[in-house]
C-alpha positions as CSV (number, residue, x, y, z in Angstrom):
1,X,5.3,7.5,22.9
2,X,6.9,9.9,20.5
3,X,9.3,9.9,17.7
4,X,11.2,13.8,18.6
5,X,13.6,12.8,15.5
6,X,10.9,12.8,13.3
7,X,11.0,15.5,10.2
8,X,8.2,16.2,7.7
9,X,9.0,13.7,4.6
10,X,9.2,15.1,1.4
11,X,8.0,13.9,-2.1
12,X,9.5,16.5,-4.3
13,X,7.5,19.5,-3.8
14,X,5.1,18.0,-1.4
15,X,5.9,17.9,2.4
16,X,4.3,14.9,4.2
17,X,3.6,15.2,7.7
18,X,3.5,12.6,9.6
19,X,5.7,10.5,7.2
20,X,2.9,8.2,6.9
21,X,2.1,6.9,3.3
22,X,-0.7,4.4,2.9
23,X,0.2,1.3,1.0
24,X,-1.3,0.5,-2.1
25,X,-3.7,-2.7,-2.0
26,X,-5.9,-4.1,-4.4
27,X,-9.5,-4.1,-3.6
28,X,-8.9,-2.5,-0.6
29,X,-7.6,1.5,-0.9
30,X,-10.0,3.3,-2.8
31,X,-11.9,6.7,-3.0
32,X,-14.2,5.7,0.0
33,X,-11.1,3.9,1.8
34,X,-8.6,6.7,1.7
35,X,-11.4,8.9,2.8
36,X,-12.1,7.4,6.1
37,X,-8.0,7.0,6.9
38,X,-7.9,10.7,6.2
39,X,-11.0,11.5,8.1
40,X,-9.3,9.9,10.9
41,X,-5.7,11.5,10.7
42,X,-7.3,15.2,9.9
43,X,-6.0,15.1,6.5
44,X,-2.0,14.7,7.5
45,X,-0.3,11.5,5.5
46,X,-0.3,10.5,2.2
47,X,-2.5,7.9,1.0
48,X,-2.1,6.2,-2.0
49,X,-4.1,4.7,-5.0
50,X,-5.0,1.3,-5.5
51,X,-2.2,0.2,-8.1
52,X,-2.7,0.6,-11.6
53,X,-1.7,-0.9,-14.6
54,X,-0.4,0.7,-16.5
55,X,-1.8,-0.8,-20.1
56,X,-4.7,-0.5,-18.8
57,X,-4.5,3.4,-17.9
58,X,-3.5,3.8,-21.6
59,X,-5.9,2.7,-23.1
60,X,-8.8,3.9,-20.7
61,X,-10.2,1.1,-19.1
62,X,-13.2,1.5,-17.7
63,X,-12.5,0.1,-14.1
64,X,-9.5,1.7,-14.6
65,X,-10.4,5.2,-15.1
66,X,-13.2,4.8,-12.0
67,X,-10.0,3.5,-9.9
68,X,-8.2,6.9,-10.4
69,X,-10.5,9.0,-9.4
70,X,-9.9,11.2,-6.3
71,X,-11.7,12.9,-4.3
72,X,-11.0,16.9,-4.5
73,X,-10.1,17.3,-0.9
74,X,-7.6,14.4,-1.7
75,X,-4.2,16.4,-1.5
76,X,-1.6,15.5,-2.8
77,X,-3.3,13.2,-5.4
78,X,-1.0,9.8,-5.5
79,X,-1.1,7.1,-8.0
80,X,0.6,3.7,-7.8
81,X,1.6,2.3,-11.5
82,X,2.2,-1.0,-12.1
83,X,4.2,-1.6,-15.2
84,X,6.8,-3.8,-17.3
85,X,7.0,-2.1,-20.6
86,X,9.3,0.8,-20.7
87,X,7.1,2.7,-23.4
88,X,4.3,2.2,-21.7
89,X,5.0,3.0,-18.4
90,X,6.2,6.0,-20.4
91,X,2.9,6.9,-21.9
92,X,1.1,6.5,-18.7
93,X,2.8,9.0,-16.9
94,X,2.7,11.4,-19.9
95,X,-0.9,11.2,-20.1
96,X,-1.2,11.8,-16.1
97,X,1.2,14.4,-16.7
98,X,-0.9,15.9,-19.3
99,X,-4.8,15.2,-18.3
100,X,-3.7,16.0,-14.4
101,X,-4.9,12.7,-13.3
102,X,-2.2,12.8,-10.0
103,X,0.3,14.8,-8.3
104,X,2.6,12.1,-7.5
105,X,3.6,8.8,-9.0
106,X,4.7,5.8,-7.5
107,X,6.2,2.6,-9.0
108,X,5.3,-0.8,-7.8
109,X,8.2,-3.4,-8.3
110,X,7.1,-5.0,-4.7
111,X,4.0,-7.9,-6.1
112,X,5.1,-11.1,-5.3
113,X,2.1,-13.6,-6.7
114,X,2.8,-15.9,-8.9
115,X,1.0,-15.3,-11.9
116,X,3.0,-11.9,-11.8
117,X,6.7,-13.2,-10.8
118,X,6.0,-16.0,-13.3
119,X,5.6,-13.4,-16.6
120,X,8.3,-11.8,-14.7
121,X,6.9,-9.2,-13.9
122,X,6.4,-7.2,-9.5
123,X,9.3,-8.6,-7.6
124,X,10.9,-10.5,-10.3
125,X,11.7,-7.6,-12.2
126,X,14.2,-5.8,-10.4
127,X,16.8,-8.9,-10.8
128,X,17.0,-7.5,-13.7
129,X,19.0,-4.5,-13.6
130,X,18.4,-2.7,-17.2
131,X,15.2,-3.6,-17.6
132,X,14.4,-2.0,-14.0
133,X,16.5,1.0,-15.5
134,X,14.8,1.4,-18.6
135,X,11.3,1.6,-16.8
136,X,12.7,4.4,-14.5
137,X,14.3,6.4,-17.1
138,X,11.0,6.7,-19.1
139,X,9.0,7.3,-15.9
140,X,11.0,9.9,-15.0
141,X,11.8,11.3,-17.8
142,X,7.7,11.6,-18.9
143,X,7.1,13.1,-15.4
144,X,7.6,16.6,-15.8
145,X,7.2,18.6,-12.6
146,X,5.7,15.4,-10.7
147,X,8.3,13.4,-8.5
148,X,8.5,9.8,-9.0
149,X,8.9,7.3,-6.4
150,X,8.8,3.3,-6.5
151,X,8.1,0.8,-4.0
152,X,10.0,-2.7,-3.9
153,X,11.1,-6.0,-2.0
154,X,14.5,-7.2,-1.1
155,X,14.4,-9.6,-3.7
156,X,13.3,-13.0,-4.9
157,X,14.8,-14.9,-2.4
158,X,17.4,-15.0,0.2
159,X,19.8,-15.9,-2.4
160,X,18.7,-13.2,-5.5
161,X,18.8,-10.0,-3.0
162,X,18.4,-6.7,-5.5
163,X,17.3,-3.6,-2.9
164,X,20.7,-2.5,-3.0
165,X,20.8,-2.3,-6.6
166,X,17.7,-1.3,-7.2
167,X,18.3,1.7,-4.8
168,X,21.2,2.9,-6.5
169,X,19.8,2.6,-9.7
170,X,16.8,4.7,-8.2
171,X,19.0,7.4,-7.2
172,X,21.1,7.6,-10.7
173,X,17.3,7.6,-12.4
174,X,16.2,10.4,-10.1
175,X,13.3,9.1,-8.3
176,X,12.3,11.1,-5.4
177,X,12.0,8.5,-2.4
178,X,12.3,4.3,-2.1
179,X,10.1,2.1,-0.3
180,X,11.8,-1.1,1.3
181,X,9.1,-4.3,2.1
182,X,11.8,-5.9,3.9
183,X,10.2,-9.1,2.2
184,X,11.5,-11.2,-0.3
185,X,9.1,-12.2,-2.7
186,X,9.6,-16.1,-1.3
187,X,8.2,-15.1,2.0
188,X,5.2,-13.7,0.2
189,X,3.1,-12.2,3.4
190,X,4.6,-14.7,5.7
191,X,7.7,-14.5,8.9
192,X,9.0,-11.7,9.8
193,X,9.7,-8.7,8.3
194,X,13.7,-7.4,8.2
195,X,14.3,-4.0,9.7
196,X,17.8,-4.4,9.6
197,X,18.0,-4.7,5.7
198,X,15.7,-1.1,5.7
199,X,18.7,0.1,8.0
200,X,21.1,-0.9,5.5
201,X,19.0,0.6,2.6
202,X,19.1,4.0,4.5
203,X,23.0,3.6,5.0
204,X,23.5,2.9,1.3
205,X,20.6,5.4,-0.4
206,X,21.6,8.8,1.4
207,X,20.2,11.1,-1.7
208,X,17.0,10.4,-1.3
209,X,14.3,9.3,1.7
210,X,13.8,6.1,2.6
211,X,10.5,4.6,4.0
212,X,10.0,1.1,5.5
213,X,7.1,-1.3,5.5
214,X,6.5,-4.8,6.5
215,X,4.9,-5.3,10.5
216,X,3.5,-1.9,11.7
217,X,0.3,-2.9,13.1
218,X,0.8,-0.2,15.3
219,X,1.6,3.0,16.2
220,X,4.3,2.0,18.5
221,X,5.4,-0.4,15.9
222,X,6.0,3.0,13.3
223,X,7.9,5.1,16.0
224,X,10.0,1.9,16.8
225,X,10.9,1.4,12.8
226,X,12.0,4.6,12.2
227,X,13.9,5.0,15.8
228,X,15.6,1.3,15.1
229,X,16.6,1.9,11.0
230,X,16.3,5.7,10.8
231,X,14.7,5.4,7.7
232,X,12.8,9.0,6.9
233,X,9.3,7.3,6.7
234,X,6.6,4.5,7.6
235,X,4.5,2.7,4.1
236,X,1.3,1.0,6.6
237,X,-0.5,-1.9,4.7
238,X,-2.2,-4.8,6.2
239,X,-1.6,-3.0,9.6
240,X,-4.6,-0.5,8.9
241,X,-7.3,-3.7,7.3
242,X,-10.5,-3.0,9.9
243,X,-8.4,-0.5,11.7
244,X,-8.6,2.9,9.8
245,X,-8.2,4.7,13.0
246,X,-4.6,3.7,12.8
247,X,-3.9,6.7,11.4
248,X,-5.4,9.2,13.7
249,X,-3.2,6.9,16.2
250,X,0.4,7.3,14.2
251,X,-0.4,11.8,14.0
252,X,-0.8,11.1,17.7
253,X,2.3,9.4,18.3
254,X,4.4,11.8,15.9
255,X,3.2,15.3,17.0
256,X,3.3,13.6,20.7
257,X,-0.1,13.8,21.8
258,X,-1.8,11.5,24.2
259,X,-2.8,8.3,22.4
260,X,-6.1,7.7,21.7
261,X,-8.2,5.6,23.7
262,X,-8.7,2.2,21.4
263,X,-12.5,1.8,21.0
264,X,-15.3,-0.3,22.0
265,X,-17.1,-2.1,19.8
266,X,-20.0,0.1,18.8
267,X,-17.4,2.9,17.9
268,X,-16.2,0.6,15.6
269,X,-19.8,-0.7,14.4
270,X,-20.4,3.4,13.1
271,X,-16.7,3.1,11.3
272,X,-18.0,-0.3,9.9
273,X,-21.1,1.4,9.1
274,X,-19.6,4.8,7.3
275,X,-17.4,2.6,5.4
276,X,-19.8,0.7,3.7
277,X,-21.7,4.0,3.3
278,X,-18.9,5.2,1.4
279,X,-18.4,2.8,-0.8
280,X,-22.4,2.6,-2.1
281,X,-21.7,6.4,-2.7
282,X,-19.0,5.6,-4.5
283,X,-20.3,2.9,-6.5
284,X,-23.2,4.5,-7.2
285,X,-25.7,1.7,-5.6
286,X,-26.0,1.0,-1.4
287,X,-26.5,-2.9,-2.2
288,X,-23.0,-3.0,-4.1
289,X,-21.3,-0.6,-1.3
290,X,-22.3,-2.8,1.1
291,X,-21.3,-6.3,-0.7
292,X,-18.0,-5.1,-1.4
293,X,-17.8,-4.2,2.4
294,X,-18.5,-7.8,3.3
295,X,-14.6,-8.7,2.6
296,X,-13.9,-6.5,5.9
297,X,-15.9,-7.7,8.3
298,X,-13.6,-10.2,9.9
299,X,-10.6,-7.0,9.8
300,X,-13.0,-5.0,12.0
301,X,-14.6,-8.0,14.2
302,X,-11.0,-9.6,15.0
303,X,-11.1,-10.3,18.7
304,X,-14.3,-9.4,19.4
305,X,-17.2,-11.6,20.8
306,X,-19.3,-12.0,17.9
307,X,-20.2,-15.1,17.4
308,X,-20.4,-17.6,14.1
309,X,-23.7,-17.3,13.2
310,X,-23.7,-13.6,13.4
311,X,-20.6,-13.5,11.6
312,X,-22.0,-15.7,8.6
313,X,-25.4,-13.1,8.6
314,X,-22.6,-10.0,8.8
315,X,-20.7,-11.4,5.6
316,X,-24.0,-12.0,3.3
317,X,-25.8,-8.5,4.5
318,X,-26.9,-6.1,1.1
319,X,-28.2,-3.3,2.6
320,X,-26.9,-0.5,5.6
321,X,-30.0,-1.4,7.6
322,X,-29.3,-4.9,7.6
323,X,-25.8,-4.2,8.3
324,X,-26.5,-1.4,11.5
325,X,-28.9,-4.2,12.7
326,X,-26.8,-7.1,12.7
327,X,-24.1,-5.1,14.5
328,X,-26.9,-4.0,17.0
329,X,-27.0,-7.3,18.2
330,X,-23.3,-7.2,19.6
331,X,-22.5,-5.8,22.7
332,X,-21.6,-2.4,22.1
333,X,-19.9,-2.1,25.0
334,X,-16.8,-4.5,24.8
335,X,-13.4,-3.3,25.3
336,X,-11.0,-3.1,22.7
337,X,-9.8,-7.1,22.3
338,X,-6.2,-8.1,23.7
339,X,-4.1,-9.1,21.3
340,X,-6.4,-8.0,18.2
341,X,-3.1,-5.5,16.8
342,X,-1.7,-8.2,15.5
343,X,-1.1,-9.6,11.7
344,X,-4.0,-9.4,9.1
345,X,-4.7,-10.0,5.8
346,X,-2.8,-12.7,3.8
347,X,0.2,-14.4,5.8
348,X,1.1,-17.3,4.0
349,X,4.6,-17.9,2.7
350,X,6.2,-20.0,0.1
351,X,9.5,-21.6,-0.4
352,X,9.9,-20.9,-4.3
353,X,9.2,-18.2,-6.5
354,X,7.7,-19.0,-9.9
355,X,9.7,-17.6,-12.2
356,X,10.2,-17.3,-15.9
357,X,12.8,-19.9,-17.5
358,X,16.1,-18.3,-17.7
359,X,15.4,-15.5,-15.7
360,X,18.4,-16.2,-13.0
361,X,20.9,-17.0,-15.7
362,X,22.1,-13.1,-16.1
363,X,20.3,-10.4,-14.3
364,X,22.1,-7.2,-16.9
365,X,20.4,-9.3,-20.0
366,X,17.9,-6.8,-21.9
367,X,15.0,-8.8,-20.8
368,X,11.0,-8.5,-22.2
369,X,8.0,-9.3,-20.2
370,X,5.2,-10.0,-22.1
371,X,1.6,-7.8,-21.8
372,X,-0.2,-10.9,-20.0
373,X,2.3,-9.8,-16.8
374,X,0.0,-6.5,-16.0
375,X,-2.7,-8.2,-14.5
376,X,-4.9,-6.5,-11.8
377,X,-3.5,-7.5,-8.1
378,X,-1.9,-6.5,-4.9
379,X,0.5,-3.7,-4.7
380,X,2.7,-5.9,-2.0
């Protein structure tokens, strides 16, 4: 399982081989995160922030400014900004610019919860056209040296499609690559996502790379996209929740080595265990590491005979001996479960977007979204 048509992607100066980018989400890709995707993948990829507000980066929130830190054998250093304020996003990526805070900036225009579509802010915004322009212009044109990319969805809904737009107006902006969720923001997490419409993106966008995103759980699933919509790159998400190894997998399958044998369970007990190791470094206290690991225990333990009670223990341990001793318990020996590559994280969907009033009545208005639209949540 190879992809021979593969080429190195490139992010302005910075060539990215395997064109593998990790996707931003909340909560989930941080410092001690990134670290153990890269760990597994040797280093090749590129592996984004958590996203960031952009308000908040200006004016130094605390959380905020911990959230951007990298670690110095993170290369290049990639931030995702999340903004609806042209001057703002402005200011942000000046003061990256300026304080060397990243190497590479991405845009999020792909969140589609409602207390963020409702402000109109994530996937709302690029129905409007200007406003998407205006944000692209100052982001760009604050940049400097650094290339600027942006990720987004197909639209709100099946009837408000923008990804062509918004690509062309990407191109005429000059940022540096597009990522497609081939999601509209009414089918949230849910369905299936649409290759086809990351085909047509690539058809239409030829300046510039295309990646794709929605459905890899896989490595298979990555050589498959790019073969079926010859888009330039793969974004993973949800497919890599409990499954960091995923990426040593997709380097495998791109530089056509022999796939890795999926492993038993106490292989991934010592992952479960480094990763809430890293994360009490990081935070500066074991107990909190390992609380803040507690939300991936069901990601790591899908498939496998566990059972409840161990489960429920496994989800309120506070300390890395608790946590190596509860996973002691488990046979260490069981084979990798069938059927556990499958769909993680959040899969709901909704019928209706929440939107502001008005907002469908002219998408080339010079709309406004208001502060209270950057609040702290998923990249999508």
């Amino acid at each position: 399982m190879t992809n021979d048509a593969a080429t190195p992607l490139q992010i302005g100066p910075h060539t990215v081989w395997p064109p593998v980018v990790l996707a931003p989400m909340a909560g989930i890709t941080n410092a001690p995160f990134r670290t153990l995707c890269r760990e597994f993948s040797g280093g090749k990829g590129l592996f984004v922030s958590e996203m960031i507000t952009t308000r908040a980066l200006v004016e130094r929130d605390a959380k905020t400014m911990r959230l951007i830190h990298f670690d110095g054998t993170e290369k290049p250093r990639s931030i995702q900004l999340y903004g609806v304020d042209p001057e703002t996003v402005g200011k942000a990526v000046r003061m990256i610019v300026d304080e060397d805070l990243a190497d590479h900036v991405d845009l999020n225009f792909g969140c589609p919860v409602p207390k963020i579509t409702r402000k109109g802010g994530g996937s709302a915004l690029p129905y409007k056209r200007n406003l998407l322009r205006s944000i692209l212009r100052e982001a760009v044109g604050n940049a400097g040296s650094l290339p600027v990319t942006m990720k987004m969805r197909k639209g709100i809904d099946d009837d408000h499609m923008t990804y062509l737009d918004a690509g062309r107006i990407a191109v005429e902006e000059g940022v540096t690559a597009i990522a497609l969720h081939g999601r509209t923001a009414a089918q949230h997490y849910g369905g299936t996502a649409d290759w086809d419409a990351i085909a047509r993106l690539k058809e239409t966008v030829t300046e510039i790379p295309v990646l794709g995103n929605g459905d890899i759980w896989s490595a298979e699933d990555a050589v498959r996209m790019m073969r079926e919509t010859g888009c330039d790159g793969v974004v993973v998400g949800r497919g890599c929740l409990g499954r960091p190894w995923l990426f040593g997998d997709l380097v495998a399958a791109f530089e056509g080595g022999g796939a890795p044998a999926a492993p038993v369970f106490k292989e991934v007990a010592r992952v479960m265990v480094r990763h809430a190791e890293l994360l009490g470094e990081w935070l500066e206290s074991e107990e909190r590491g390992v609380i803040d690991f507690r939300k991936h225990v069901a990601w790591y333990t899908k498939g496998f005979s566990v059972g409840s009670d161990l489960r429920k223990k496994l989800a309120v341990s506070s300390s890395l001996d608790e946590l190596s001793a509860l996973l002691s318990e488990v046979d260490g020996d069981q084979a990798w479960p069938i059927g556990a590559d499958g769909p993680r994280g959040r899969t709901s969907g909704r019928n209706r977007v929440v939107l502001p009033d008005g907002w469908l009545d002219d998408p080339y208005d010079c709309a406004s979204v208001g502060a209270d639209a950057e609040l702290d949540t998923s990249g999508g």
